[in-house]
C-alpha positions, -999 to +999 in steps of 0.1 A: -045-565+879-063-536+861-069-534+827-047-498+827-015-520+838-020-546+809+013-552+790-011-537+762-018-508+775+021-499+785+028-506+749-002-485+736+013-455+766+049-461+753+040-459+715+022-425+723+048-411+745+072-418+712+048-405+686+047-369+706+082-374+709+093-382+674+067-351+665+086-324+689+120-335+674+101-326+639+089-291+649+120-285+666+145-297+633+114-278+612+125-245+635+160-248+635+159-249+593+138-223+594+162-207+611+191-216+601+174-206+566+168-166+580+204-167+594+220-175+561+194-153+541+208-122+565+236-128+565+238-129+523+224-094+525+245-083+549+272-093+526+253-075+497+250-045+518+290-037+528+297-048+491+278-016+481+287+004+508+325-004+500+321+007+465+301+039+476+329+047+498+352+039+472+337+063+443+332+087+471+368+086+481+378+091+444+350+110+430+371+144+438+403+137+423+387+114+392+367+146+384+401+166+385+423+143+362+391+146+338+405+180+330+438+164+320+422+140+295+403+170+284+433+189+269+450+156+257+422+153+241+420+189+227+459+186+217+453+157+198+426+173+175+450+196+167+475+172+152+492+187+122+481+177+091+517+177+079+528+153+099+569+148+079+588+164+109+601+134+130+605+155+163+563+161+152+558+126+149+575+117+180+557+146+202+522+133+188+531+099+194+541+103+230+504+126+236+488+099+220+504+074+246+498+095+273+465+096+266+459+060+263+478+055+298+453+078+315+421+065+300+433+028+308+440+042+342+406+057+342+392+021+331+409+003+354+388+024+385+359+021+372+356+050+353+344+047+321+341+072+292+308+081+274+313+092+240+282+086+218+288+077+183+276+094+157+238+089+147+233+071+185+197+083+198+202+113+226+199+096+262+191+119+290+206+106+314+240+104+300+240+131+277+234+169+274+228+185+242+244+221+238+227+226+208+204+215+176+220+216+142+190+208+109+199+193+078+219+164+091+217+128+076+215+115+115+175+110+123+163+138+144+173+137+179+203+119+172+239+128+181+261+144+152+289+155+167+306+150+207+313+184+224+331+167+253+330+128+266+313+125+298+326+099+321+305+077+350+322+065+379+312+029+387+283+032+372+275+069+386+273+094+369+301+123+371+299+145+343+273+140+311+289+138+275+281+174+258+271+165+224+253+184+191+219+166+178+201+168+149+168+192+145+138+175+143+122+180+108+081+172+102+079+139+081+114+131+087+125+105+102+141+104+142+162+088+164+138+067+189+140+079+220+135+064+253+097+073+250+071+077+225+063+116+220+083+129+254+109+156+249+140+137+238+160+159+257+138+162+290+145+140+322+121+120+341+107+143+362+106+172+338+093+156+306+079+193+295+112+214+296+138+208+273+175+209+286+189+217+256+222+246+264+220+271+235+247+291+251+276+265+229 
């Protein structure tokens, strides 16, 4: 008998064979995780992605008519700033009262679709991005660059943006102090890519 067909050597084959057995299984179980791993990581993103494009469609779908009701809150609005100051006549009262309502029913609509109002209070720093100043006024007590007085609320829909609030800031003054603004010497009222220009509408 050779020394290749000792009952050592079949254990020595059979322990090898095993080994490089056991080892594959590894490498395969390693690949299938790995796998598995990329499967569930695509499929979260894939997730991610129809949640956005759902809501895209969805601000897209009411983007149109959110922008025409914005009209309507608009002259509630208005109507209410003209409240009488006399307010003793009951049919007055009642009238006001049911604008008031009204309104409150349409902006809790609004708020319910995502579409939230902007109106910066008084003395908040001006912010580009929601804002647009329609004009300067000096001699304030709000910090320069700061928001005195709201024109007209603007309103973002799901986080987009669909019409900026129009607002009155306060002149800068040398030596005064000023609202910060979102950076160190730019133009408070100058986007990102047009730091140099000022968007301020004098036509108000």
């Amino acid at each position: 008998m050779s020394e290749d067909n000792t009952p050592d050597a079949a254990d020595e084959f059979l322990a090898k064979a095993a080994d490089a057995e056991i080892e594959a299984l590894r490498a395969e179980v390693a690949a299938l995780k790995d796998q598995a791993l990329r499967y569930a990581a695509e499929a979260e993103n894939t997730k991610r992605r129809a949640e956005r494009e759902s809501n895209d469609a969805r601000a897209y779908a009411i983007q149109k008519f959110a922008r025409d009701l914005l009209g309507v809150a608009d002259n509630l609005a208005r109507a209410l700033s003209h409240e009488p100051a006399d307010g003793g006549d009951p049919a007055v009262k009642n009238f006001v009262l049911g604008v008031e309502m009204t309104e409150k029913e349409l902006l809790g609509a609004f708020e319910r679709n995502g579409l939230a109002r902007i109106a910066p209070a008084r003395g908040e720093k001006f912010d580009p991005h929601k804002h647009q100043a329609m004009a300067e006024v000096p001699g304030t007590d709000v910090p320069g660059g700061g928001v005195v007085e709201v024109m007209q609320a603007g309103y973002e829909l799901l986080g987009r943006l669909i019409r900026p609030a129009m607002v009155v800031v306060a002149a800068k003054v040398a030596g005064a102090p000023e609202a910060e603004g979102p950076k160190a010497g730019a133009n408070p009222y100058a986007s990102d890519e047009d730091e140099s220009g000022g968007s301020v509408d004098t036509r108000a």
